[in-house]
C-alpha positions as CSV (number, residue, x, y, z in Angstrom):
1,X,16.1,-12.9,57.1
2,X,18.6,-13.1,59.8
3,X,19.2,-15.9,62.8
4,X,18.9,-13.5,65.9
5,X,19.5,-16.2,68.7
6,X,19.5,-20.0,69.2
7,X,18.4,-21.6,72.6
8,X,18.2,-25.1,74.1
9,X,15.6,-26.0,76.5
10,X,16.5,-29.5,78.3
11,X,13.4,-31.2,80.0
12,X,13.6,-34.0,82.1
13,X,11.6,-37.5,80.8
14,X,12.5,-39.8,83.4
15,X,14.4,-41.8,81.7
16,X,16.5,-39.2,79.8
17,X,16.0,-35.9,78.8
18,X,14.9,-33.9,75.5
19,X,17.2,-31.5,74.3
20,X,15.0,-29.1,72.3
21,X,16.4,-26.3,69.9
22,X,14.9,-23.1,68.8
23,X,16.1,-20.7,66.6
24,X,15.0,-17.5,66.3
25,X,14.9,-14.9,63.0
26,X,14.4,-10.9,63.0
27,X,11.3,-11.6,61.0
28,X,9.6,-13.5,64.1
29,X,9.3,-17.0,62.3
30,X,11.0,-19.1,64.7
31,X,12.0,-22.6,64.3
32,X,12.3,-25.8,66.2
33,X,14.7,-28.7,66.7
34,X,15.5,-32.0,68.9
35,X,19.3,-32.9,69.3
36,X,17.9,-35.6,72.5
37,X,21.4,-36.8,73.7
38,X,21.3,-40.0,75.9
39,X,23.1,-38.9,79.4
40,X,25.4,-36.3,77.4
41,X,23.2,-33.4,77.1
42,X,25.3,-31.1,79.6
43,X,27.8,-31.5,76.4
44,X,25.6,-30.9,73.8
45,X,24.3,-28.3,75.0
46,X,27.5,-26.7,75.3
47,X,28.2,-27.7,70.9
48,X,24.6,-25.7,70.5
49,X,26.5,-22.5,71.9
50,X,29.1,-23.5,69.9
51,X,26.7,-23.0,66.6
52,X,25.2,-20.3,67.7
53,X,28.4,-18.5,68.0
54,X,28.8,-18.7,64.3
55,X,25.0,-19.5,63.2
56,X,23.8,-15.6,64.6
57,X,24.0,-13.0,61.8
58,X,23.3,-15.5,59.0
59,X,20.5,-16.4,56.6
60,X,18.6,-19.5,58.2
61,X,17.5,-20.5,54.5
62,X,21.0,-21.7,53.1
63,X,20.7,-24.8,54.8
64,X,23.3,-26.7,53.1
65,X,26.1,-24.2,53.0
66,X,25.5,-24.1,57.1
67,X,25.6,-27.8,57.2
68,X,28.5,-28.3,55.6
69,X,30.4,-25.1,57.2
70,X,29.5,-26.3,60.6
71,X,30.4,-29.8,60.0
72,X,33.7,-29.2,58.1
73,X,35.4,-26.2,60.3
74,X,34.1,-28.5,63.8
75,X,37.7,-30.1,62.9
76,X,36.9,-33.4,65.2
77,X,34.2,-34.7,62.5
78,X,31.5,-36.9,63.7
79,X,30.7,-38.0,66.9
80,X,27.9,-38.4,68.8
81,X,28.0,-34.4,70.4
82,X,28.5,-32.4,67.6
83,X,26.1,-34.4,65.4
84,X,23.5,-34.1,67.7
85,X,24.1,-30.7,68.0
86,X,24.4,-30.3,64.0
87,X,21.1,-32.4,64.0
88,X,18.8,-30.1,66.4
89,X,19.8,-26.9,64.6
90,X,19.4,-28.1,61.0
91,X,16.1,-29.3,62.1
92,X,14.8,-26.5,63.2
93,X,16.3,-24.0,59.5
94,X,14.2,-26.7,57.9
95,X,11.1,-25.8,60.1
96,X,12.2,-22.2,58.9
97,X,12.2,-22.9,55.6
98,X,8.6,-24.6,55.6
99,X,6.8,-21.4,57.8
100,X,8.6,-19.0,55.8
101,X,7.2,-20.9,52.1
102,X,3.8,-21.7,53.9
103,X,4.5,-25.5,53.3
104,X,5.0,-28.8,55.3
105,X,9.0,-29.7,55.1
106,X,7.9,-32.7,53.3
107,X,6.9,-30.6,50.2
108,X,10.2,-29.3,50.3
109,X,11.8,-32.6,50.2
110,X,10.1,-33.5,47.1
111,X,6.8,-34.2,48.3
112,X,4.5,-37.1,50.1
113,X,5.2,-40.7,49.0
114,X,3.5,-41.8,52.1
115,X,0.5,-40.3,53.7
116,X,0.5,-42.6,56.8
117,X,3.7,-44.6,58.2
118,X,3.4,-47.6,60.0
119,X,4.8,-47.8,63.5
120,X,6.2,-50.3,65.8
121,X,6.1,-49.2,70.3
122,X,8.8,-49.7,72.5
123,X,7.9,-49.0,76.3
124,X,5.4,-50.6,75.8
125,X,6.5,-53.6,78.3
126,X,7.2,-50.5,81.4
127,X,7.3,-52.5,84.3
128,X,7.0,-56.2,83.4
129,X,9.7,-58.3,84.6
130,X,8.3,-62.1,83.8
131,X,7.3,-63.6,81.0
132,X,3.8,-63.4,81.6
133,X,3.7,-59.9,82.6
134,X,5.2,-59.2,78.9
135,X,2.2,-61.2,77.4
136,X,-0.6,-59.5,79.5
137,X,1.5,-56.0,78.5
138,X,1.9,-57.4,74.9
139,X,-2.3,-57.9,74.8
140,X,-3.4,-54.5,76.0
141,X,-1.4,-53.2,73.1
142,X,-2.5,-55.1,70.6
143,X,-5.9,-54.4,71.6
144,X,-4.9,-50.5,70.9
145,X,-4.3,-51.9,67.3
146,X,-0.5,-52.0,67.6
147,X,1.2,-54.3,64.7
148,X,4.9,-54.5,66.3
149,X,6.1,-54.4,69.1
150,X,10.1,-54.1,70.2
151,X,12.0,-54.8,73.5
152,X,15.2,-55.9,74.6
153,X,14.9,-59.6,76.7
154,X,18.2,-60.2,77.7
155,X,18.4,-58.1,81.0
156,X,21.8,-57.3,81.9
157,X,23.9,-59.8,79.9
158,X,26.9,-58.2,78.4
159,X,29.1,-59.7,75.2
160,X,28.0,-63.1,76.4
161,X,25.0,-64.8,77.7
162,X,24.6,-67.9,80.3
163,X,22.6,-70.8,78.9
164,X,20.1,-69.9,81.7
165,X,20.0,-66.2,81.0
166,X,19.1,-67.4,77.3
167,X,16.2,-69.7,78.1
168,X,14.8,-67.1,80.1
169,X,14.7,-64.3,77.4
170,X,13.5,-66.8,74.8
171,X,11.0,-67.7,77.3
172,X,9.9,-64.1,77.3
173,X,9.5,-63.7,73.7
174,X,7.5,-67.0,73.5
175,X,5.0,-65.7,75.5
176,X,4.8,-62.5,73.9
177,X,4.2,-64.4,70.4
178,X,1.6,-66.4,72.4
179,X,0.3,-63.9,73.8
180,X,-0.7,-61.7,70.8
181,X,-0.2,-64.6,68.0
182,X,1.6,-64.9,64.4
183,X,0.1,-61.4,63.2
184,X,2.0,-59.0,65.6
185,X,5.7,-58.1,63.9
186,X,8.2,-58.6,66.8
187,X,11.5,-56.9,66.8
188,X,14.1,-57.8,69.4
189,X,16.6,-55.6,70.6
190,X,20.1,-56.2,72.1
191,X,21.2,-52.8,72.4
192,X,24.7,-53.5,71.0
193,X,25.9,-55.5,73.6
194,X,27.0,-59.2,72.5
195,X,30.2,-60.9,71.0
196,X,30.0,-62.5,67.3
197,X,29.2,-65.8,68.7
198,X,26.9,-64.9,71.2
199,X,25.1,-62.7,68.4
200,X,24.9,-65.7,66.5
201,X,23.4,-68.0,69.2
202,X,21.1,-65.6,69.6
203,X,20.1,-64.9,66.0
204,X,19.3,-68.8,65.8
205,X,17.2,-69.4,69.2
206,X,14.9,-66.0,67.8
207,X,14.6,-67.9,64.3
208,X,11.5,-70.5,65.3
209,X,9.2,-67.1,66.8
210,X,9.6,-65.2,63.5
211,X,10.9,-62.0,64.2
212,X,11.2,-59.1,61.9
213,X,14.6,-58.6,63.3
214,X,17.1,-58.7,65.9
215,X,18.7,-55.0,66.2
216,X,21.9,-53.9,66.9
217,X,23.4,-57.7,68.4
218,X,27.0,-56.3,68.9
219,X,29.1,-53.4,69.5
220,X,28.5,-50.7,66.8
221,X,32.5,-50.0,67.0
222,X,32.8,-52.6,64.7
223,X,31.1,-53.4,61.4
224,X,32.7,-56.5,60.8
225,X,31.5,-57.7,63.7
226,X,27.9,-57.1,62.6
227,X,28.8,-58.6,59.4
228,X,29.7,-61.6,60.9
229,X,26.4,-62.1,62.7
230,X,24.3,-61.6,59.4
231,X,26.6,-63.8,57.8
232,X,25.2,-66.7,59.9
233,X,21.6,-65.4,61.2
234,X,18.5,-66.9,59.8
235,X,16.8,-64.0,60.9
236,X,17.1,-60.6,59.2
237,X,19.5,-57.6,61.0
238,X,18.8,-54.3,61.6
239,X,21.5,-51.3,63.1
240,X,22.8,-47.9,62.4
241,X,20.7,-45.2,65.4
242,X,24.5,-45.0,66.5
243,X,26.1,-43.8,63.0
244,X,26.0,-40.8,61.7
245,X,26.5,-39.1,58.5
246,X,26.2,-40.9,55.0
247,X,29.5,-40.9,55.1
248,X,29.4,-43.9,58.3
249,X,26.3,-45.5,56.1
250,X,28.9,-45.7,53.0
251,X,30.5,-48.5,54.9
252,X,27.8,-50.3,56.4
253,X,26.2,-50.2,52.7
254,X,29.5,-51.3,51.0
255,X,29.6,-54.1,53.7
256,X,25.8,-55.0,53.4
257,X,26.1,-56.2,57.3
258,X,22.7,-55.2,57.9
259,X,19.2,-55.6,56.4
260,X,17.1,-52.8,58.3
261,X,19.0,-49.4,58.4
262,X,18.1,-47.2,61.5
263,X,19.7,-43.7,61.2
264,X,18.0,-41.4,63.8
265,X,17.1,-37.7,62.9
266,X,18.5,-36.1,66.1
267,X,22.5,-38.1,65.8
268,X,23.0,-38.8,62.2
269,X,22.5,-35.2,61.2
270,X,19.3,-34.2,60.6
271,X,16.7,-34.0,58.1
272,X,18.3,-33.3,54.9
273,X,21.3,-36.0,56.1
274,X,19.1,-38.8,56.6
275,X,17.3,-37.7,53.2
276,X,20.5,-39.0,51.8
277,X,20.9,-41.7,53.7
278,X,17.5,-43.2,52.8
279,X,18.5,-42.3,49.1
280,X,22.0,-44.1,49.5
281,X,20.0,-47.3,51.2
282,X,17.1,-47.5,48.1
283,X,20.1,-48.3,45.7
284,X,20.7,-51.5,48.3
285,X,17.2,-52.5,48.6
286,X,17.4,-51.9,52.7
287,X,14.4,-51.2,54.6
288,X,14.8,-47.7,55.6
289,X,13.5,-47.7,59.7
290,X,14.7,-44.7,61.4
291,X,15.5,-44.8,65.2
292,X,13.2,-42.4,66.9
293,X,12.8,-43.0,70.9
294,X,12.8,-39.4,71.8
295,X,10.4,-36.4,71.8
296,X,7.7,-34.9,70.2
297,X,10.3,-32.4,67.8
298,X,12.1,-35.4,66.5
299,X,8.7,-37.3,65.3
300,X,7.8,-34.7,63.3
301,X,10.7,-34.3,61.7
302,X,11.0,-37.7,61.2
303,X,7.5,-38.0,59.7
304,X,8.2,-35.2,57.4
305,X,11.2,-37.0,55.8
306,X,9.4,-40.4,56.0
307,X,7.1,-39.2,54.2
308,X,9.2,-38.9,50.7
309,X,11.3,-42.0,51.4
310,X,10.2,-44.9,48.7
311,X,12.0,-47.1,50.7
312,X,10.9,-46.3,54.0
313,X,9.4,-49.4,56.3
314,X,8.6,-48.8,59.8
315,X,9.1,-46.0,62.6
316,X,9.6,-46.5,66.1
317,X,7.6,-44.1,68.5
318,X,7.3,-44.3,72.4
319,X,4.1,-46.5,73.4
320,X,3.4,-43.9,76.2
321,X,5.6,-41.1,77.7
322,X,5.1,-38.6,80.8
323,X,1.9,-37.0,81.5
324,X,3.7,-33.3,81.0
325,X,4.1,-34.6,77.3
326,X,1.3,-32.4,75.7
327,X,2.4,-29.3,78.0
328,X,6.1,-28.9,76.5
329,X,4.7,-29.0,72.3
330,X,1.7,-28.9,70.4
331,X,1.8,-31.8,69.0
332,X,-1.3,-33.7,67.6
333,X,-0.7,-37.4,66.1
334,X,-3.2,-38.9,63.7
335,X,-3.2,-42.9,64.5
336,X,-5.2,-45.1,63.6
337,X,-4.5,-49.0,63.4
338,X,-1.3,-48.9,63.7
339,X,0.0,-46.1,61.6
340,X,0.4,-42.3,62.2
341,X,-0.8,-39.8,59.4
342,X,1.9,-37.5,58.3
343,X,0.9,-34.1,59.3
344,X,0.3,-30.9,56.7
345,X,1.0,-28.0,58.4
346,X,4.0,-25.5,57.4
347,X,7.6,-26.8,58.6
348,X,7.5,-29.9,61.3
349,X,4.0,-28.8,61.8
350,X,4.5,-28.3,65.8
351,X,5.7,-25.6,68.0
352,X,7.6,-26.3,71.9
353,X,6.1,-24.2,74.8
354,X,9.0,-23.3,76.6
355,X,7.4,-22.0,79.8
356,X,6.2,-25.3,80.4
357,X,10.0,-26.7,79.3
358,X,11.2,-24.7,82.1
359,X,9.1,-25.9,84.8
360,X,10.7,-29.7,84.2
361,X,14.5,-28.7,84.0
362,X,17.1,-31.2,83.8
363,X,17.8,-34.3,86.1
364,X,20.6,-36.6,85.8
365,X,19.8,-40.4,84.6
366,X,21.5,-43.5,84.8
367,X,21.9,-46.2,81.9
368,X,19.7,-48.9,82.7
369,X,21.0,-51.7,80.0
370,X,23.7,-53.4,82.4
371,X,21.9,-53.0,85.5
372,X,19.0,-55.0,85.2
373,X,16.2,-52.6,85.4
374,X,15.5,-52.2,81.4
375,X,12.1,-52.0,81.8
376,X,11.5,-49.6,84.2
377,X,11.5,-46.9,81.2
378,X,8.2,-45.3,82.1
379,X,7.2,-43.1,85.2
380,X,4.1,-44.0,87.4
381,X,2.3,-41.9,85.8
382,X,2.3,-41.6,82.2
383,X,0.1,-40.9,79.5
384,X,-0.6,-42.4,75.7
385,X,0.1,-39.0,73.5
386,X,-1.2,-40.8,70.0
């Protein structure tokens, strides 16, 4: 078997855009990918050609040799481009592999440790700007059967926070834990945004509401930093969706700054990388909670690899997405109560239709964390896809 081509089909989601990746074999099994890139996919897609330039020609089975080659002779190691690029090919050899054995990637992996993973929405609060639009939000999705629920309260605040900017986001996770009561797991995000002592301020005002954790409370340039949060939080950490490699994790493992790790399939280097990374994270008794905001390619393939993880916790998935969601894949979750089945069929277990990629081609979005519209994350018109 020989790789005869390798595409990239970027579709616009409103408020970014999937980057999916197929590559194709002479024997007609075909496989796919998700290297989603956050406002840089004009770049990534460029590091896909770059692959393809030496990924043509070769057997799609030898994963690992390819993942190392491409890695290694890339010169400028890591990185958010070429790891995302590294990530949507190696995800879709792994779909390969499964179609060509007749098995789910999961088997090949070791086989199922799981067969359902718990889940916790974000965008589920599209649109809400006060405190009791978040609770009314926060009800309707409990009412679904959702057990957690994540979102980022602190609107544009950057490094620090104003006592009044404070009060209000606490106010907004108050009513959210009134809203839907001690039962619902609430994770609170800050996007990576605060200074150590502004990370700890905040870290202490969450502690009386309970919350599973606060993610990502500064900068991931620095691990010390984060360190030096967790040192003095009385509520449990979670980072990591912006390293990639185990060779990143090594440090925030040696440094035990964080209690939740949150690798994400399409940045930290695909399946087989964050294999090893959930591995690495057992031997420290982390929760292993992959970051997993983007399209229906990356879910699977981060249910596949969920699946065999002992340590694996929770998964975040989109509350709701685009209406064109079920026109660009096949995809077909099983939930039920606030978990997702892990699905059974050979590879990932879904396929991308790429005529209906093309008819939503790229558009250029906009950050939204230092603006103050982090909420408006969902089109008009959207649709629940599980």
């Amino acid at each position: 078997m020989k790789v005869t081509d390798v595409k990239t089909f970027v579709v616009d989601c409103y408020r970014t855009n999937w980057v999916f990746v197929k590559v194709y074999t002479d024997e007609g099994i075909d496989g796919v990918g998700e290297a989603t890139l956050e406002y840089k996919e004009q770049a990534l897609v460029g590091a896909i050609e770059s692959i393809r330039e030496y990924l043509v020609g070769k057997n799609p089975l030898d994963i690992e040799k390819h993942w190392h080659s491409i890695y290694r002779d890339a010169y400028w190691r890591g990185g958010a481009v070429l790891m995302s690029a590294l990530s949507g090919v190696e995800i879709a050899l792994w779909d390969i592999l499964g179609k060509t054995l007749g098995v789910p990637v999961y088997r090949l992996l070791g086989g199922k440790v799981h067969d359902k993973v718990r889940i916790y929405v974000n965008g589920w609060f599209a649109g809400a700007r006060t405190p009791s639009e978040f609770g009314e939000k926060a009800r309707v999705a409990a009412k679904r059967g959702v057990t957690a629920l994540k979102w980022d309260p602190f609107g544009k605040a950057y490094l620090e926070i104003s006592n009044k900017e404070l009060s209000d986001a606490m106010e907004c996770v108050a009513a959210v834990r009134e809203a839907v009561g001690e039962e619902m797991d609430l994770l609170i995000e800050a996007h990576g945004r605060f200074n150590i002592a502004t990370g700890i301020k905040i870290a202490r005002e969450l502690e009386r509401f309970h919350p599973m954790w606060l993610e990502e409370p500064t900068p991931p340039d620095s691990l010390d930093a984060l360190l030096e949060v967790k040192k003095k939080s009385p509520v449990p950490i979670s980072a990591g969706e912006r390293l990639y490699t185990r060779y990143s994790y090594r440090e925030l493992f040696e440094k035990r700054c964080a209690d939740f790790i949150q690798p994400d399939v399409s940045h930290a280097g695909g399946i087989g990388e964050l294999r090893k990374i959930g591995a690495m994270s057992e031997a420290y008794y982390l929760g292993f909670a992959p970051h997993n905001p983007s399209g229906p390619v990356a879910n699977a393939a981060t249910l596949q690899m969920a699946a065999c993880s002992p340590n694996f916790t929770i998964l975040e998935i989109m509350y709701s997405d685009v209406a064109y969601r079920n026109t660009v894949s096949n995809e077909a979750l099983e939930y039920k109560d606030g978990y997702i089945a892990i699905p059974d069929k050979p590879g990932l277990g879904i396929e991308i239709n790429e005529e209906a990629c093309l008819k939503h081609p790229y558009r250029p979005h906009t950050l939204r964390h230092y603006t103050g519209e982090l909420t408006q994350i969902r089109p008009p018109e959207t649709a629940f896809y599980f």
